[in-house]
C-alpha positions in Angstrom: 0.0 0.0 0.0 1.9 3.1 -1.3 0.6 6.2 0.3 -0.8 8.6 -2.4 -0.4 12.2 -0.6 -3.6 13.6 -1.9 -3.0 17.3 -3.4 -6.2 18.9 -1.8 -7.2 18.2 1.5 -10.5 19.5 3.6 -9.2 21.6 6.5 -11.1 20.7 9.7 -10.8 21.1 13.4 -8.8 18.5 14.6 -8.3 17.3 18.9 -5.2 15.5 19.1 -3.9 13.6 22.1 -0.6 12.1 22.8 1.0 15.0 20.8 4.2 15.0 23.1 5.4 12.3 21.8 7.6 11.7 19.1 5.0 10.2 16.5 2.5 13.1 18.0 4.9 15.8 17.6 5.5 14.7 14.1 1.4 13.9 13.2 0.9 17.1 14.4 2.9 18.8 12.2 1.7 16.8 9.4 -1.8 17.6 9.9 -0.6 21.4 9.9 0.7 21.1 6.6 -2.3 19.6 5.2 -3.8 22.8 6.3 -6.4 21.8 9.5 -6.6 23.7 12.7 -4.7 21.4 15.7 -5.5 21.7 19.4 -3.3 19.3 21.0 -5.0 17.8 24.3 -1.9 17.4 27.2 -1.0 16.5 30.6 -0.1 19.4 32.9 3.4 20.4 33.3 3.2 19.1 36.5 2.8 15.7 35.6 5.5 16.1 33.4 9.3 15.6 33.8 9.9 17.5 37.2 13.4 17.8 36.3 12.7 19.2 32.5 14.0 23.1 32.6 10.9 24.1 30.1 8.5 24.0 31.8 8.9 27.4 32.5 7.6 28.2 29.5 4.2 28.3 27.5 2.3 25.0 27.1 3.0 25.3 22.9 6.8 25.8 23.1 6.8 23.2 26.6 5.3 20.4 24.5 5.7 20.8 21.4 9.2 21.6 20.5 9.6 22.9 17.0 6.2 23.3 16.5 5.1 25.9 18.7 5.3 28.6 16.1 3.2 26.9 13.9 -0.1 28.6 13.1 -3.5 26.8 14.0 -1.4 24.8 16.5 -2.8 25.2 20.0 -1.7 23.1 23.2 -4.8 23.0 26.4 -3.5 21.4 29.6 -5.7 18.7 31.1 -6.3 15.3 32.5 -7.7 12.7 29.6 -7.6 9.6 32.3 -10.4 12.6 34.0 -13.4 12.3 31.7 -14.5 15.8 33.4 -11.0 17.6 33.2 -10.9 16.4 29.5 -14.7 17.9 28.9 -14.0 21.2 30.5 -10.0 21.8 29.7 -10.1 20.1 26.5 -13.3 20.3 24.1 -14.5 23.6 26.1 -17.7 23.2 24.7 -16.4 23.6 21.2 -17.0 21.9 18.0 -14.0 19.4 16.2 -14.5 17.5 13.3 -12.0 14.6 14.2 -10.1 13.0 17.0 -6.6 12.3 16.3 -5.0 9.9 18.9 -1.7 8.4 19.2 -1.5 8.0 22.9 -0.4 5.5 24.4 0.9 4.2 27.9 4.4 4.6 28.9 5.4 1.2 30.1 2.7 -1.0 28.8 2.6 -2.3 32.3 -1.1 -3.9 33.3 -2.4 -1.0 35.3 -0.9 1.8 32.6 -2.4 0.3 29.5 -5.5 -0.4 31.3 -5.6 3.3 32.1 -4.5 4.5 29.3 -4.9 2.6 25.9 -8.7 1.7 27.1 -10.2 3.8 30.4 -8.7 7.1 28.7 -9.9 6.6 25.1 -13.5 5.6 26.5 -13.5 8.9 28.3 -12.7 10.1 24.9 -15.7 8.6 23.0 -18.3 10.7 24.6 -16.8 13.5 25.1 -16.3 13.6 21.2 -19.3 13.0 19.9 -21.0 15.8 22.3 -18.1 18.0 20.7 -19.6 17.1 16.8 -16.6 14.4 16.0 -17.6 12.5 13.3 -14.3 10.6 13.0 -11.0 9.4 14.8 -7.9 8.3 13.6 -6.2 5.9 16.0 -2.6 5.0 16.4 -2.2 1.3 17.6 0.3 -1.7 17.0 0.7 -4.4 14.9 1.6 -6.8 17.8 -1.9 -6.3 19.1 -2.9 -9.3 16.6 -0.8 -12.1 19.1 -2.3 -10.1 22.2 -0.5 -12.0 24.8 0.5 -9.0 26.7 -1.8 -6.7 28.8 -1.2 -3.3 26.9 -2.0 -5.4 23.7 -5.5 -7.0 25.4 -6.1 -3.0 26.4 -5.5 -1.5 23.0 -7.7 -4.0 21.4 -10.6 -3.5 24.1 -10.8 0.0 22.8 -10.2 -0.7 19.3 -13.5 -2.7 19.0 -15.2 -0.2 20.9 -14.3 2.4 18.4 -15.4 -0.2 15.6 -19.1 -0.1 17.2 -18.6 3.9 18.3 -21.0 4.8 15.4 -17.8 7.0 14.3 -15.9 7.0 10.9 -12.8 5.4 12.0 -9.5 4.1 10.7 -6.9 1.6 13.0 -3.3 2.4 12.0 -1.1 -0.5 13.3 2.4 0.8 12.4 5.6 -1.7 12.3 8.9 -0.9 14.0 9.8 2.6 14.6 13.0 4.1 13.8 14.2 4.9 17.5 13.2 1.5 19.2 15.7 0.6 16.7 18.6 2.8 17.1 20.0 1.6 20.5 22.9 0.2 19.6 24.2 2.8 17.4 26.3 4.2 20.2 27.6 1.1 20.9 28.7 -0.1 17.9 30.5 3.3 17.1 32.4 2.3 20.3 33.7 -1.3 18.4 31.5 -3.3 20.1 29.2 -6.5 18.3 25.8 -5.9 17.8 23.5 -8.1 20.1 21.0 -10.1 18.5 18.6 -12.5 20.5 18.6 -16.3 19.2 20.5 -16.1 15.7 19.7 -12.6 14.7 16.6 -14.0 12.3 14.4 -14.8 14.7 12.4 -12.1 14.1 11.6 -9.3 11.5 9.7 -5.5 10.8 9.8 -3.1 8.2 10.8 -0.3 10.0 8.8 2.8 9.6 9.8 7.1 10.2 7.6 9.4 12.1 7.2 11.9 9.2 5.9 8.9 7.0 4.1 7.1 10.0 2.1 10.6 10.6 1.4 11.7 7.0 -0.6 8.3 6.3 -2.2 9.4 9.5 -3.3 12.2 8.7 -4.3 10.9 5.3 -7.0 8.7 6.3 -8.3 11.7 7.5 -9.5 12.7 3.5 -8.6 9.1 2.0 -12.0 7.0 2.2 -10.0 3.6 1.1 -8.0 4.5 4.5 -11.3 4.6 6.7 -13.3 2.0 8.9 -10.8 -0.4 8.1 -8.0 -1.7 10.3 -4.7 -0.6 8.5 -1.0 -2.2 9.3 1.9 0.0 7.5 5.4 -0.4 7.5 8.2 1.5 5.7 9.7 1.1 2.7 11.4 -1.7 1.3 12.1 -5.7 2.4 11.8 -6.4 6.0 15.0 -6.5 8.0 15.9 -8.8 11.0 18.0 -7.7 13.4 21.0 -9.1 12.1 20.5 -6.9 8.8 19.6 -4.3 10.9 23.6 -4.5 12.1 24.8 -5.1 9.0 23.3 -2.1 7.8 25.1 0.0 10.8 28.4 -1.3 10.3 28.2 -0.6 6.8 27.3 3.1 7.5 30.5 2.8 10.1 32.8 1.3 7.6 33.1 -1.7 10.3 33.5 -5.8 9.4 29.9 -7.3 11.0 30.0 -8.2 14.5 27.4 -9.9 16.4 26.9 -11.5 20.2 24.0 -14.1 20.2 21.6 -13.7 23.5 19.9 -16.9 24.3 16.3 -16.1 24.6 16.3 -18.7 27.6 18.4 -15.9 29.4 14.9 -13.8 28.9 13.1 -16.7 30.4 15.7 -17.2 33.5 15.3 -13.2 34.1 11.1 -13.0 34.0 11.2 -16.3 36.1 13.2 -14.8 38.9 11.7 -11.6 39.1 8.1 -13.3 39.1 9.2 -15.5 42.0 10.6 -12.2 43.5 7.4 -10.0 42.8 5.3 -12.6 45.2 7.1 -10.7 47.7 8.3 -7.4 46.0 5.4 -6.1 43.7 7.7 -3.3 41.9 9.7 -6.9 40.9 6.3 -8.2 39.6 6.4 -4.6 37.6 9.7 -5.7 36.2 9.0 -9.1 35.1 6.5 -7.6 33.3 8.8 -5.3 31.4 10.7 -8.7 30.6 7.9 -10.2 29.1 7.4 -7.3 26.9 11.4 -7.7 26.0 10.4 -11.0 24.8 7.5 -10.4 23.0 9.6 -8.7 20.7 13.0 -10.4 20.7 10.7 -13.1 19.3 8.2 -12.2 17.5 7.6 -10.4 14.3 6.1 -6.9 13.6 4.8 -8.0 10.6 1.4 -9.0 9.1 0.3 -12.4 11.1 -1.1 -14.9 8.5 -3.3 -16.9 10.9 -4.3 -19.7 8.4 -0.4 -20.4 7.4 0.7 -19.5 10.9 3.2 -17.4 10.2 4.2 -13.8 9.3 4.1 -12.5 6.2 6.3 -9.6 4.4 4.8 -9.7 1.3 1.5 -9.0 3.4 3.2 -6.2 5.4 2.1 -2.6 3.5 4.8 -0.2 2.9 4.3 3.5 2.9 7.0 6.7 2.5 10.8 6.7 1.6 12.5 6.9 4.5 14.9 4.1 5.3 16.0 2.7 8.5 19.6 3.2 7.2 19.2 7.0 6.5 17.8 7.1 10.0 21.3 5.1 10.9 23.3 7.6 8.8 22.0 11.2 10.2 22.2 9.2 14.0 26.0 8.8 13.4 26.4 12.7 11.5 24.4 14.0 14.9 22.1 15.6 12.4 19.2 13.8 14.3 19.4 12.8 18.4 18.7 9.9 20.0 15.3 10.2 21.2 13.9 6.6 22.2 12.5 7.4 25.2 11.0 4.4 26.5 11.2 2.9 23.0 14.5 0.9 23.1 15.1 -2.5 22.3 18.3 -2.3 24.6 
C-alpha cells in the first residue's frame, strides 16, 4: 500500500492527544501542513518531567518543541484519564470535526495500558461526539494481533469499541519505529558487536519514520480507502531482521559485521526470577513484566500475522513513504538527528 499524498485536503478542526510524543509531535505537524486547525490535548506540566527546565515556558513551546510557532497549532492542559478535566480543559464546549489519537501508555505495564490505551480513550468517545466528532484516527500496534500482553489485550478492548462507536474510524497499526531501533548505534560506534537474541533472524519489521508514519495518519483523514478499516503500514522496502539491521550499521561505520547471540532462555531465567521475587516485592512483579514485553519482541515479528499459514508474512506487510532505516542510521552517526527513544528501546 503506497501512500498517495492527496493534493487537496479539507481543513477541519482536529483534537489531538498524545502529541508529546515523538509520532505526536510529528502527526501534528503533518496535519498542519495539510492545512487543519490542531488543538493538542496534554497533561499538565506538572505531571511532566519534574526535572525538565521548560517548563517554565508556555504550554506550545513546553510540548511541542519545534512546532510551537506553527499557526492553527494550539496546546490546552488537562487530565484525559479525567473524563470531566478532558470535557472542561479540553473540548471547552467547542466543535472538532476529528479525533486524532496516538496516545499511548508509557510502560505498557497492566495498570498503565489499562488506564490509558482503554479507560482514557473511552472517556474520549463521549466527550467527542458531544463536541460534533464524526471521526477518529487511532494509532495502535501491529503486535496487538498475538495479544498475549496486557497493553495489547487494552488496545484492542478500545479498538473494537471504536469499531461499534458509530464514528468513521480508521486503526493504524504501524511496524517498527525508527528509535526503538537505534539503541545500539552508540555502541557499535564504540567497536563493540551488535547483540542479536537467538541467531539474529528470529524475528523481523519493516521499520517505519515518524514523518511517514504521521502523513498516512493524517491521510486517512481525507482518503475513504483508509477509513473503517484496520490498516498495518510499514516502511519502505524488504523487511529486516536484526541481524541486517547490524549489517546495515556497520556498513554506515565502515566496520566488518559483528554480532553476540543472546539466548532467549536468558529472557526466560530473568522473568522467572523476578516473578518469584514479585510474590514478595510487587515493583519486581512490575519488572517481570517489562521482561515479558522484551520478549515479546525479541521473538516475534512486527509483521502482518497470516493466521491460516501460521506465520508472518512480508509480502503481506504494507509499505508507505521513503525513508529508510539506514538514512535514520546515517543522520544518528552525523548527529544531524538525536537519539530520542524514550522508553522505545530495544536495549
Amino acid at each position: 500500500m503506497e501512500l498517495t499524498r492527496l493534493k487537496e485536503h479539507t481543513p477541519r478542526r482536529i483534537f489531538v492527544l498524545g502529541a508529546t510524543g515523538t509520532i505526536g509531535r510529528a502527526t501534528v505537524r503533518a496535519l498542519h501542513a495539510h492545512g487543519h486547525e490542531v488543538v493538542c490535548f496534554v497533561r499538565p506540566r506538572a505531571q511532566r518531567s519534574a526535572g525538565d527546565a521548560k517548563t517554565q515556558h508556555a504550554p506550545n513551546s513546553d510540548v511541542l518543541p519545534n512546532i510551537a510557532a506553527l499557526p492553527n497549532v494550539t496546546a490546552r492542559e488537562g487530565d484525559v484519564r479525567d473524563a470531566t478535566s478532558l470535557v472542561r480543559e479540553g473540548f471547552r464546549g467547542e466543535h472538532f470535526d476529528a479525533v486524532v489519537s496516538c496516545m499511548a501508555s508509557r510502560t505498557g505495564a497492566p495498570i498503565d495500558a489499562w488506564a490509558v490505551d482503554h479507560a482514557a480513550h473511552m472517556n474520549v468517545l463521549p466527550a467527542a461526539k458531544n463536541a460534533g466528532v464524526t471521526q477518529m484516527i487511532l494509532l495502535s500496534a501491529i503486535c496487538v494481533q498475538k495479544p498475549l500482553l496486557a497493553f495489547q489485550q487494552a488496545k484492542l478492548a478500545f479498538e473494537r469499541e471504536l469499531m461499534s462507536s458509530g464514528l468513521t474510524w480508521s486503526i493504524v497499526r504501524p511496524t517498527a519505529f525508527f528509535k526503538s531501533l537505534s539503541g545500539q548505534v552508540a555502541r557499535a560506534k564504540r567497536g563493540k558487536p551488535f547483540l542479536v537474541f537467538g541467531d539474529g533472524a528470529l524475528t523481523a519489521c519493516k521499520p517505519i519514520s515518524d514523518d511517514d508514519l504521521a502523513h498516512f495518519i493524517a491521510s486517512c483523514l481525507d482518503n475513504p480507502a483508509l477509513q473503517n478499516r484496520v490498516l498495518p503500514i510499514g516502511g519502505p522496502g524488504p523487511a529486516l531482521t536484526p541481524r541486517e539491521q547490524g549489517a546495515q550499521l556497520f556498513a554506515l561505520l565502515g566496520q566488518t559485521p559483528r554480532y553476540k547471540l543472546v539466548p532467549v532462555a536468558f529472557l526466560d531465567v530473568i522473568i522467572g526470577a523476578l516473578s518469584t521475587l514479585g510474590r514478595i516485592a510487587p515493583k519486581l512483579e512490575e519488572k517481570a513484566q517489562l521482561a515479558r514485553i522484551g520478549r515479546y519482541y525479541a521473538t516475534e515479528s512486527m509483521l502482518v500475522w497470516d493466521a491460516v499459514a501460521n506465520r508472518y508474512d512480508a509480502d503481506a506487510t504494507p509499505s508507505t513513504g521513503a525513508d529508510t532505516l539506514a538514512d535514520y542510521y546515517a543522520k544518528l552517526l552525523s548527529g544531524a538527528v538525536t537519539d530520542d527513544r524514550g522508553e522505545h528501546a530495544v536495549f
